[in-house]
Structures are given as C-alpha cells and as structure tokens.
N, C-alpha and C positions, 0 to 999 in steps of 0.2 A: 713655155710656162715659167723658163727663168729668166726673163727679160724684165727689168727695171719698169721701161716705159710699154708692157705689151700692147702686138697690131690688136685691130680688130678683130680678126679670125680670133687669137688668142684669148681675149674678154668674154668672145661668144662662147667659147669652148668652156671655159671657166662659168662663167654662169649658167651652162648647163649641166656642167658635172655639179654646181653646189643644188640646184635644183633640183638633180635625181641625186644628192649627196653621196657622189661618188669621193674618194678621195685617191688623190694622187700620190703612190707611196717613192717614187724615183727624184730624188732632189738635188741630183749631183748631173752635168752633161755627161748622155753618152757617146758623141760624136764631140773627139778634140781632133784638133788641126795644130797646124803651125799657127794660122791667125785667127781662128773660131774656138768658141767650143759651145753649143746644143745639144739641148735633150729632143731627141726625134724618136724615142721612144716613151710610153708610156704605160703604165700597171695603176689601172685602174681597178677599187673596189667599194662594195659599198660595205664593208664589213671589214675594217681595218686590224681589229686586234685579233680576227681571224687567222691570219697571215702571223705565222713566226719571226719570221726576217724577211729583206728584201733588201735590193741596191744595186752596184753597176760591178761590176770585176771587167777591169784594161788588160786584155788577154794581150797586148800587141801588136800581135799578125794586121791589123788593120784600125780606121781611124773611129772608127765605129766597136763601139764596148758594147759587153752582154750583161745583159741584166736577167736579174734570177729573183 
C-alpha cells in the first residue's frame, strides 16, 4: 500500500477497504532490508479516531518491525 505505481492485488485491496471505509492507520514499512523496505503488515479500522495512537517500533532482533 506504499508503492508509487501499486499492482493490482494492491488497487483491489484499496478499493475495498475505501468501500467498507476502512482505513489504514500503519504508513511507515514494517519490513526494512538491506535493499527493500515494505509494509506486510496492516491495522485496519473502520473508526480511526477510536484508536489513541498507532505505528511501527524497529525492535532490531529482526528485519521485520512490530507494530502496536
């Protein structure tokens, strides 16, 4: 969902979360690499100001971050 030019799967995904107007509140990758970096996770809601805070914390130990 942070791709510039997104695939298809991607556009589909997108057009149905604004359908059931979910919103995606993770805006940062949480999988970095040496030569990547993706968000392969997602926090979906349909009630965004619900939610206090949200985001990624790079705990280290691996290339894959936690999000809260």
């Amino acid at each position: 969902m942070l791709a510039i030019s997104p695939t298809n799967e991607t556009r589909h995904l997108i057009e149905l979360c604004e359908s059931y107007q979910y919103t995606q509140l993770i805006k940062e990758p949480t999988r970095v690499t040496s030569s990547s970096k993706s968000l392969i996770d997602l926090f979906l809601t349909n009630d965004p100001e619900k939610i206090v805070t949200s985001g990624v914390s790079h705990i280290g130990c691996s290339d894959h971050s936690l999000i809260y």
